[in-house]
Each structure stands twice: as structure tokens, then as C-alpha cells.
N, C-alpha and C positions, 0 to 999 in steps of 0.2 A: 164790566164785572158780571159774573154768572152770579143768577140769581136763586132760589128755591123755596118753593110753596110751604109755609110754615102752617103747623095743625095745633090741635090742643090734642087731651088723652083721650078726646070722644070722636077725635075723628074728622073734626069741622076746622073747615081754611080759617085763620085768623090773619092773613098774612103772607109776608114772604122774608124772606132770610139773603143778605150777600152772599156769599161764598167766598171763602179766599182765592185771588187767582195765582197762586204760589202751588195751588192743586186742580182748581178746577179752570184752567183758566189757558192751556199748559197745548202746544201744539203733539198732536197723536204720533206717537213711534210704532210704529207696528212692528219694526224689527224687535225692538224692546219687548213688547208685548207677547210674540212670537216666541221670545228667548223665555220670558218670563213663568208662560203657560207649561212650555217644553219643561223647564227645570221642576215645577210643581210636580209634575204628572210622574217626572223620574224620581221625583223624594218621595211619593206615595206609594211605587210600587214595594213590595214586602221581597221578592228575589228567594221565594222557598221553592221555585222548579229544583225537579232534581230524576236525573237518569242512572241507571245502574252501567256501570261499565262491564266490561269480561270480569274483571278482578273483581267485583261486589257481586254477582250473578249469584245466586242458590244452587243453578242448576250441578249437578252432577259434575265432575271432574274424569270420571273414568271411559276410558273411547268407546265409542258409538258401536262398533264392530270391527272386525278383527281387520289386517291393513290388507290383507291379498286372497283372492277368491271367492271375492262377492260380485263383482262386476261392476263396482259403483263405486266410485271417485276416494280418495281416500279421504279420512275423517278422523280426527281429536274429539277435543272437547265440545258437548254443546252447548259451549258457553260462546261458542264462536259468532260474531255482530252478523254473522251470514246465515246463522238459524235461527227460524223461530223462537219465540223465548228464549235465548243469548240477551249479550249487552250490546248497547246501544253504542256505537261510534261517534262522536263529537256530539253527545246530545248535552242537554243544559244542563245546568250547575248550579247551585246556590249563590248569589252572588249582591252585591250592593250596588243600585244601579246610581246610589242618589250623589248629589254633588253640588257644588258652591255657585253660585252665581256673585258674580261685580256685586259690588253694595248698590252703586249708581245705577249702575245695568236694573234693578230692583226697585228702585227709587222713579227712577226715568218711566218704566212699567208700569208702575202704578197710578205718577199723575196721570199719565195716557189714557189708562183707564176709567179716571177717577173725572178727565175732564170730557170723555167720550161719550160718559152719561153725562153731565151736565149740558155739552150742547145738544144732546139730544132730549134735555127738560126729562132727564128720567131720578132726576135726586129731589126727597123729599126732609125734612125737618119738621120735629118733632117737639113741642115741650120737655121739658123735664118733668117726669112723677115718678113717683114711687108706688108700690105695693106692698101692702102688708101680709098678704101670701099670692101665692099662684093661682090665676086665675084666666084659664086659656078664651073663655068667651069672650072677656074683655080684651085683649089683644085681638082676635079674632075680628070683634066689631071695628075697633080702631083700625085695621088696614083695608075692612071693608067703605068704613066711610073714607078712605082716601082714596078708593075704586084699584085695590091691590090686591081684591083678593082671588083666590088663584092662580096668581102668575109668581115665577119665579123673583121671591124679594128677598133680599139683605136687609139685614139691621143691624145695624152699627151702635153697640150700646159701650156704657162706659163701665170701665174696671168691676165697679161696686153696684152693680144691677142682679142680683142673684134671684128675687121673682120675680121682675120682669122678663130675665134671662131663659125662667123657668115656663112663662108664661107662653113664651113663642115659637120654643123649641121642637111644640107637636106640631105646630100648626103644616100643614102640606103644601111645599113649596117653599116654606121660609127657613132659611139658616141663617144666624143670628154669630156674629164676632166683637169681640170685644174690639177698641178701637185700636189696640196695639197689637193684634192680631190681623190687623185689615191686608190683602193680599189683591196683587192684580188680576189672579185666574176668577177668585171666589166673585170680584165684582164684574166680570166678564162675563160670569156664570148668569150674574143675576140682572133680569128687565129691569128691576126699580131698584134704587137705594136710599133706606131710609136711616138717617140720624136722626140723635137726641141735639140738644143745644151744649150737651155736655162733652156727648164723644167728635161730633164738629170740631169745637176748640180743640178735644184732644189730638185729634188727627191732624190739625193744624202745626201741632206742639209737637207733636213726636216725627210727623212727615214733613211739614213744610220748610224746614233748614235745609 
């Protein structure tokens, strides 16, 4: 069973935590992880390119010069994808790149990920606290004393964390998911990953069936 270094809110080891091996425990698919990354990257793109054809062009519609007695090739519109400023021939379009992946395909993805840091002892656990407003020094200190700070970390917090939420979100380097939001790219993205004792369970409960 994987294990991981449990802290309190100031940042000091008090421990260590199981891990459920139902996620962290999980042999790595990389093809999963590969499909997983790919599918993210194509939900994120927006697909607002966009090129003018002959038929959208501004340019003039009336011929260039007269057809016989110039010495020079004959000629329409300069809307033509062969002149300058014309439309463009098969250029890009607005379009939706994004798409479905398998549930499993997703599910599979994520243990992988999820046990890829634990054997590489890069998951940490956190107590549960609260805050009664936003307070970024204090989060700040708290990944410092777990020697996190500036490296690329996740935190994994649960539903109803809104100043803690608020508290980590400047910090540079950390992006911060609720536990039902957890994703294989975002923890692929990131060197550590840190839970509460809350969003653990959760991630248990909502991923580990």
C-alpha cells in the first residue's frame, strides 16, 4: 500500500497517511494517459481561426484591365486565391475540435497518473482547516514548509474550501481543483500533489468504483 507524508496547517510532518490502492496503487497505461492528455488539449482549444474565401474578400469585383491588348495574361477579379490580397484556398475555418473520450479510457488515465506520482513519493496530505478569510502568506508558508515552494503543485481541495481556495490561487506555480474536478493532464502537469484529508476520501468516493 502507498503511503503519504501527512502535515498539519503550518507546514510540519505529523505523519503519514495510506493511500487507497483502488488509485494510487494502479499499474501505469500510458496509452490511457496519452489518449487522456490528447483529449484535454483538444477540449481546450477555442477553434475561432478563420480565413476569407473569394466569396467573403472586400476586394473589388470589377476586372483588373481590359481582356486583349495589354500584353499580360488575362485577368477578373482580384479576388482571385492567386492575387495578393484575394481569398485564401482551403484555409481554416471555425470549427469544434473537442470530443468524448470512453468513461474507462478517463478513469484508467487518471489512476495512472494518480499512481505515477505516488510511486514516485511525490503525493502529500494535508489536515483539514479552515479559514475565515483569504490569506495568501499563510498558504504560501504552508507549501514552503512542505519544501513545495516553487515548483509546479496541485491541490486537491474539497467542494466547500472557498478561502482556502481563494488563498492559493495567486500563489505561482499552484493550481488548485476541487476534488471532482481532478483530471489526468492537470496531475501530469504538476511535480507534487497535495490533499486535504477531505478531498482524499473524496477522490476515493467519486474515482475509486
Amino acid at each position: 500500500m502507498a503511503t503519504a507524508s501527512l502535515y498539519n496547517r503550518n507546514g510540519e510532518s505529523i505523519g503519514s497517511v495510506d493511500l487507497p490502492d483502488a488509485l494510487f496503487a494502479q499499474a501505469v497505461h500510458k496509452q490511457s494517459l496519452y489518449e487522456a492528455v490528447r483529449n484535454y488539449l483538444a477540449n481546450q482549444r477555442q477553434g475561432t481561426h478563420d480565413t476569407q474565401t473569394r466569396g467573403e474578400n472586400a476586394h473589388s469585383g470589377a476586372k483588373l484591365y481590359r481582356q486583349k491588348g495589354t500584353g499580360r495574361a488575362r485577368a477578373g477579379s482580384g479576388r482571385s486565391p492567386l492575387r495578393i490580397g484575394g481569398g485564401i484556398t482551403f484555409g481554416p475555418h471555425p470549427r469544434d475540435y473537442s470530443y468524448k473520450l470512453p468513461k474507462k479510457v478517463k478513469r484508467l488515465a487518471l489512476r495512472s497518473a494518480l499512481s505515477d506520482r505516488a510511486i514516485n513519493e511525490r503525493i502529500n496530505v494535508v489536515e483539514d482547516f479552515e479559514m475565515d478569510a483569504p490569506k495568501t502568506n499563510e498558504m504560501a508558508r504552508l507549501l514552503g514548509g512542505m519544501s513545495l515552494e516553487g515548483r509546479h503543485t496541485l491541490v486537491v481541495l474539497p467542494g466547500n474550501s472557498g478561502n482556502v481556495y481563494k488563498s492559493l490561487r495567486n500563489i505561482k506555480g499552484v493550481r488548485v481543483l476541487r476534488h471532482t474536478d481532478l483530471n489526468a493532464y492537470t496531475i501530469l502537469w504538476a511535480d507534487n500533489l497535495v490533499f486535504t484529508k477531505t478531498s482524499l476520501s473524496g477522490v476515493e468516493e467519486v474515482f475509486g468504483s
